[in-house]
C-alpha positions in Angstrom: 100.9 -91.6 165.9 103.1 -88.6 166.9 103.2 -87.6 163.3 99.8 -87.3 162.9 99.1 -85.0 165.6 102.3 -83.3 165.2 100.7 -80.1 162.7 98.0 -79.6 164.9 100.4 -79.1 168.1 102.3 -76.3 165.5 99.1 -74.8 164.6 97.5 -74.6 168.4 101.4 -73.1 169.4 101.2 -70.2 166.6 97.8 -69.6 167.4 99.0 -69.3 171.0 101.4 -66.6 169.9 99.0 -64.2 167.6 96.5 -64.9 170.8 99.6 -63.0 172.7 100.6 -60.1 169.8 96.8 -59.2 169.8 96.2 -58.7 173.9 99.6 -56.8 174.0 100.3 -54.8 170.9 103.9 -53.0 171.0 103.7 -49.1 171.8 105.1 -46.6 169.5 107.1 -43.3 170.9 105.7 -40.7 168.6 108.0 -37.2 168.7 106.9 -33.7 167.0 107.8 -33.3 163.9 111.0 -32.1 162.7 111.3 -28.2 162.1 112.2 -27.1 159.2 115.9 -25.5 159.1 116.2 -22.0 159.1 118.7 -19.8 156.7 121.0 -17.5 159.0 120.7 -14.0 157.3 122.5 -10.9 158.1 120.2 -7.5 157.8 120.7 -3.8 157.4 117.6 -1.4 158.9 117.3 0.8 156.0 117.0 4.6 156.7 117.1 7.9 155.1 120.2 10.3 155.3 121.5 12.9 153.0 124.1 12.0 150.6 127.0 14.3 148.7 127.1 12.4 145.2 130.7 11.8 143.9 131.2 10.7 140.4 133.9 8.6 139.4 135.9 9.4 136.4 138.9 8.2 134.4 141.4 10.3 132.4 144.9 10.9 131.3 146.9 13.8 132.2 148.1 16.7 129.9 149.9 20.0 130.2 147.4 22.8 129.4 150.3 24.8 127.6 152.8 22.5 125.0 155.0 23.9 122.4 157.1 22.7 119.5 161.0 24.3 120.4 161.8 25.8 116.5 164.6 28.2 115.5 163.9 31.5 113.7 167.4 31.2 112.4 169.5 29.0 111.2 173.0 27.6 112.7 175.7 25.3 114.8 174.6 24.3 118.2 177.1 25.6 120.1 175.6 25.0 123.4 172.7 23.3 125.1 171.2 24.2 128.6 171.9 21.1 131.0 168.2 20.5 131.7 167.1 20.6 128.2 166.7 16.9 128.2 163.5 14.7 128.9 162.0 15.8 132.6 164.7 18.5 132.8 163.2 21.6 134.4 163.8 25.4 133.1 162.1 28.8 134.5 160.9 31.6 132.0 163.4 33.4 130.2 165.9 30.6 130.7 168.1 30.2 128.1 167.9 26.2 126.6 170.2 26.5 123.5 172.6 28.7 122.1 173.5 28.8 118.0 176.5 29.9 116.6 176.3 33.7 116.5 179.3 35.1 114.3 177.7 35.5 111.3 174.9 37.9 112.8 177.4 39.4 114.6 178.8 40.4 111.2 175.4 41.3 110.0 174.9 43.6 113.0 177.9 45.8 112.3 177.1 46.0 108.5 173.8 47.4 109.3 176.0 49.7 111.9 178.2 51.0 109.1 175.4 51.2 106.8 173.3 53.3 109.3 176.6 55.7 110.2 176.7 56.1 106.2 172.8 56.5 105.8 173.0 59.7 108.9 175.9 61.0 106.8 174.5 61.5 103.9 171.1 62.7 105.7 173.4 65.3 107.2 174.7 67.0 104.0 171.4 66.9 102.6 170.3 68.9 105.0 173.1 71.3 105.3 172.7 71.7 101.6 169.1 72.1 101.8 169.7 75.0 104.5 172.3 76.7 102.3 169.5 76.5 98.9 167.0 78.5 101.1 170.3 80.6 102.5 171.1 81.7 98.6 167.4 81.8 97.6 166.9 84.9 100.2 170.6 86.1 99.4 169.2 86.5 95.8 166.4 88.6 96.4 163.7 85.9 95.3 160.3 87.3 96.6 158.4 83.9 98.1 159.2 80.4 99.4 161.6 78.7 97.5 160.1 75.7 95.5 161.1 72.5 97.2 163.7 71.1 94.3 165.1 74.5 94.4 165.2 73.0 98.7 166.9 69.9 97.8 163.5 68.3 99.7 163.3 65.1 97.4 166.8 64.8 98.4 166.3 65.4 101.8 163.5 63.1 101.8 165.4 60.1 100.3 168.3 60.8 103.0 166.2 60.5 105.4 164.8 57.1 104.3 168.1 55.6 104.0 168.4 56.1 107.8 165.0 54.9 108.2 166.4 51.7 106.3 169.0 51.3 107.8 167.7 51.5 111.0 165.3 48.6 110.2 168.2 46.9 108.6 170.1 46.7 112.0 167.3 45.8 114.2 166.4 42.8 111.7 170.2 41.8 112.3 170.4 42.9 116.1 166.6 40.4 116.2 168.5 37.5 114.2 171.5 37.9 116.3 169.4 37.6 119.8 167.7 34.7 118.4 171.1 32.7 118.4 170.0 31.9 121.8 166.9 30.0 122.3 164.8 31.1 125.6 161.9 29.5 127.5 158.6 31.0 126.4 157.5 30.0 130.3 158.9 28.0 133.3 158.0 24.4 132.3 159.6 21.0 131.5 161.2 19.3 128.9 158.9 16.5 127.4 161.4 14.8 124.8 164.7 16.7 123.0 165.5 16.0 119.5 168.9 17.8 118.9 172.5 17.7 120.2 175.5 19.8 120.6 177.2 20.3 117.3 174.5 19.7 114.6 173.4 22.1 112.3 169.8 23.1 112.2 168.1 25.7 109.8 164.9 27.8 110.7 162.1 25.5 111.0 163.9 22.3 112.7 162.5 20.2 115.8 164.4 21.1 118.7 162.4 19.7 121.0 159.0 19.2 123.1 158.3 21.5 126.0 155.0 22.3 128.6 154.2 24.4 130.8 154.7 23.4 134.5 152.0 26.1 136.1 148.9 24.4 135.4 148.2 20.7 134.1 145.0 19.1 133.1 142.6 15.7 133.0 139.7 15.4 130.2 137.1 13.4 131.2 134.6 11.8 130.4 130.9 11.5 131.7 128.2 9.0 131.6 124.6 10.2 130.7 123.2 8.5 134.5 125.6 10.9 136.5 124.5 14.5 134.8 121.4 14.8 136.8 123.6 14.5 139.4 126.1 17.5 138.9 126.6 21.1 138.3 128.7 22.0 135.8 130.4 25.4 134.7 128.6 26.1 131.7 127.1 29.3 132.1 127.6 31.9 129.8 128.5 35.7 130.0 128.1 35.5 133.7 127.7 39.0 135.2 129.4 39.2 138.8 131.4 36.9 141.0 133.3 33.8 140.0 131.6 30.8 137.8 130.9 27.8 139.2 133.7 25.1 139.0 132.6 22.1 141.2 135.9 20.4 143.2 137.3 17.3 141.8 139.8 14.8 143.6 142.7 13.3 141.4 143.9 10.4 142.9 147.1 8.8 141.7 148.4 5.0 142.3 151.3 5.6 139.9 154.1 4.5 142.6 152.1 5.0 145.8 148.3 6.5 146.7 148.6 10.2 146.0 145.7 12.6 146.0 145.6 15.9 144.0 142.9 18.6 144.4 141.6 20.5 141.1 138.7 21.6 139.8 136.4 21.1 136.9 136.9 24.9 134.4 135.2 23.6 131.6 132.3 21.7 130.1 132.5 21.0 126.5 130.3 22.1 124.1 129.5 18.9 122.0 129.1 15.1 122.4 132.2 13.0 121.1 131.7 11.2 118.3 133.6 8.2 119.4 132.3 7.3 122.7 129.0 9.4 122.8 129.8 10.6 126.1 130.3 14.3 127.7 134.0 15.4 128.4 134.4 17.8 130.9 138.0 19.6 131.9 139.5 19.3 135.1 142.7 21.3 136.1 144.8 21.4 138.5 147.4 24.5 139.9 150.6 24.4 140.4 150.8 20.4 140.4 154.9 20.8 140.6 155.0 23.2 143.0 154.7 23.5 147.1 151.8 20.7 146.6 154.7 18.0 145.0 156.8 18.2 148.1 157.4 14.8 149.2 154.9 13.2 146.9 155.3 11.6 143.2 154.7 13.9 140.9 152.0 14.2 138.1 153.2 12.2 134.8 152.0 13.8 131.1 150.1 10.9 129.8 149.2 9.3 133.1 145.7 7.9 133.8 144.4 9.0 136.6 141.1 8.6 138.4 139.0 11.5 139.4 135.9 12.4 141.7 133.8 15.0 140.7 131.8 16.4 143.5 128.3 16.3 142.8 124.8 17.5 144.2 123.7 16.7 148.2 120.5 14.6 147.8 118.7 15.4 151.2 116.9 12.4 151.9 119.0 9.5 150.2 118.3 5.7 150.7 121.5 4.0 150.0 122.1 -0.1 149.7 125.2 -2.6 149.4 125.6 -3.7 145.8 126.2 -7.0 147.5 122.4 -7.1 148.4 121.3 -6.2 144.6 120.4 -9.4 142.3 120.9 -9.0 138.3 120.5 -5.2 138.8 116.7 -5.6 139.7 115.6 -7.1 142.7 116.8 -7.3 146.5 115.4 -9.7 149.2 114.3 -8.0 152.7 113.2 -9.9 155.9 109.3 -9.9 156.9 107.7 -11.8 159.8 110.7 -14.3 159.8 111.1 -14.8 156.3 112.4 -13.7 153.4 110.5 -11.8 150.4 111.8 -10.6 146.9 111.5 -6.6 146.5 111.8 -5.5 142.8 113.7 -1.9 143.2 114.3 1.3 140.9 118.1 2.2 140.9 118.7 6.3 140.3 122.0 6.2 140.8 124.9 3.6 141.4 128.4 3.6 142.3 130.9 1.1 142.3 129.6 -0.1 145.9 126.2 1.6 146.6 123.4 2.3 144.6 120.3 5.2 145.7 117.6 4.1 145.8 114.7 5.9 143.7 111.8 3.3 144.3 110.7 -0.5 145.6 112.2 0.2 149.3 111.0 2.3 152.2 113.1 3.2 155.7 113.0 0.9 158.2 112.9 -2.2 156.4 115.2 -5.3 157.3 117.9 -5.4 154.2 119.4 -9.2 153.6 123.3 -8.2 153.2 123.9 -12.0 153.4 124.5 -13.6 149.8 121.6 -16.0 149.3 121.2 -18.7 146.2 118.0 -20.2 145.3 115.4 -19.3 147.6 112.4 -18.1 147.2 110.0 -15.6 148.8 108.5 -17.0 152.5 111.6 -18.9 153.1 112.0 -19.0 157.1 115.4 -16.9 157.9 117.0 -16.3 161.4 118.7 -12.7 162.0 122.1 -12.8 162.9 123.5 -11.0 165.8 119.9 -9.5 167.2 116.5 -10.4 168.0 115.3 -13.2 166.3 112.6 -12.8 164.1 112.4 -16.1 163.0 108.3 -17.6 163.5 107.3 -20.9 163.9 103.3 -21.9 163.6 101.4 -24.0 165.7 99.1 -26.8 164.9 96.4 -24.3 164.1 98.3 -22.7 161.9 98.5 -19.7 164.1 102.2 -17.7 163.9 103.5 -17.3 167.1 107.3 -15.5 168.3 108.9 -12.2 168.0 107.5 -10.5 164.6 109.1 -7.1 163.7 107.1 -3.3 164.2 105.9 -1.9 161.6 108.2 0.0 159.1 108.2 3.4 158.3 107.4 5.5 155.6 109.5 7.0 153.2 108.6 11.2 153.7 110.0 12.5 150.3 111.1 10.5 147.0 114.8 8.6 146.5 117.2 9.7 144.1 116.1 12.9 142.6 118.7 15.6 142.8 117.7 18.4 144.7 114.8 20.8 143.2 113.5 18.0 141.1 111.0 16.6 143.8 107.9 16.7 142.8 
């Protein structure tokens, strides 16, 4: 009996229970929805200034004045100057090596003796021509007396003895002096290729030498950064000094040292090689009053060098850090973030004017970003937010930024060139 009614007990329980569920459904907590994160971005306010243009430069330095050391005569070194080996110093007139000088010391009293007799025989030639004109008037000869009658040829040839021998000792009094070899100009040894007691003829390698009173720094230019300089090129200038913009010389050889020249010379022609413009840079007295307690310039050293360049009035300069591929920058709008494509005039190593694609006033993202894409909601870093949030209608609300300003002039055209 009790199974028989047993299902329907089950089924009159269970409908019991949905009876239950449907007079008290469960209530559900229902939250907003979650906000979308927000990238933290660090800005710049971009804004116009003017900007003095330096152009970076590489080079290697080089005495403007190097000679080759030859002797004009041959000999034994008897002698060499203490400082004529590599670095050694010497000041004009200095003498650097000395040559065995006996044997033009024998020349020179030949010539001596040979002179003496030359301006004795010029002496009875004239006493004898004085004595032919004597006896000509003695005789009663009406007229001049003809010049053999004179003894003129005579005289003539006596005379260019002396004159011979004159020459004759000068030549060996020359050779004699150039036993000892002198510095053309104060300067420094470069590299010596001779010792004491070797034999050298006219001709020989003695050594390298420079000139210590000027050294110099060819450089070269890249075609983006002429429109940005002025350089000495004018020709037959008629009053005052030509232009020769500053350059700086900075040298990490052993420690940071800084060096101040200036740019003398523009070359006329591209090089072949590199297709680039080389202009000259010098600088004065580099081992002077200017070397005290610093490292001195090395021949051959590279060097780095900024040329000073035009002042563009109203410049609009960026990070590279904020530049993408070369091409595009991100700035902040209302909150979020939106690609600007730019035009770069002019770039350094770390900045880069601005010709077109930005305007002052405009929020800059400095921060490094990866894939976004324009609209993306960003939050400002250290300043008033300017992050928006929409409400249900749709309708932005919070802090939006003022309207930027307007650019007044062009970017990154030099001076004279605005149009």
């Amino acid at each position: 009996m009790i199974k028989r009614i047993l299902p329907f007990i089950v089924i009159a329980v269970l409908g019991a229970i949905s009876w239950v569920i449907v007079q008290n459904p469960p209530e559900v907590k229902r939250g907003a929805p979650p906000q979308a994160s927000r990238i933290s971005v660090e800005t710049q306010t971009l804004s116009l200034a003017p900007f003095k243009i330096q152009v970076k430069s590489y080079g290697r330095v080089k005495p403007r004045t190097q000679s080759t050391l030859l002797p004009q005569v041959s000999g034994q070194i008897v002698w060499l100057n203490p400082d004529f080996r590599a670095g050694g110093f010497f000041e004009q007139g200095e003498e650097l090596i000395r040559l065995d000088g006996r044997d033009y010391k024998a020349e020179v009293s030949q010539a001596e003796a040979a002179l003496m007799s030359a301006r004795q025989t010029l002496a009875e030639e004239r006493a004898r021509s004085a004595q032919a004109a004597a006896d000509w008037k003695r005789l009663g000869n009406p007229g001049e007396a003809p010049p053999l009658v004179l003894r003129k040829p005579q005289l003539n040839a006596a005379k260019a003895s002396v004159a011979s021998a004159e020459a004759a000792l000068a030549v060996a009094e020359l050779n004699l002096e150039r036993t000892r070899i002198r510095a053309p100009y104060a300067g420094r040894v470069l590299d010596n290729e001779v010792d004491l007691g070797q034999v050298v003829s006219s001709g020989t390698t003695l050594g390298q030498i420079y000139a210590v009173d000027v050294l110099e720094v060819r450089l070269p230019l890249q075609d983006r950064d002429l429109a940005y300089l002025r350089l000495p090129e004018e020709y037959r200038v008629e009053g005052g000094e030509p232009f020769q913009p500053k350059v700086e010389i900075r040298s990490d050889l052993i420690r940071p040292e800084r060096w101040q020249g200036r740019i003398v010379q523009t070359e006329g022609a591209i090089d072949e090689t590199s297709r680039q413009l080389h202009v000259l840079a010098q600088i004065d007295d580099p081992y002077g009053e200017k070397a005290v307690d610093r490292v001195p310039l090395k021949v051959g050293q590279y060097v780095t060098a900024l040329i000073e360049g035009i002042e563009v009035e109203n410049a609009l300069l960026i990070p590279n850090k904020a530049i993408y591929q070369g091409s595009y920058v991100y700035v902040v709008e209302a909150g979020a973030l939106q690609r600007r494509e730019i035009e770069i005039a002019w770039q350094d190593e770390t900045q880069a004017l601005i010709k077109a694609g930005l305007e002052p006033g405009e929020q800059l993202v400095l921060t490094s970003l990866g894939q976004v894409v324009s609209g993306t909601q960003v939050r400002i870093k250290g300043g008033e937010t300017t992050t928006v949030e929409a409400d249900d209608n749709g309708n932005v609300t919070g802090n939006v930024p003022s309207e930027r300003g307007k650019a007044g002039s062009e970017f990154g055209k030099p001076e004279g060139d605005r149009s």
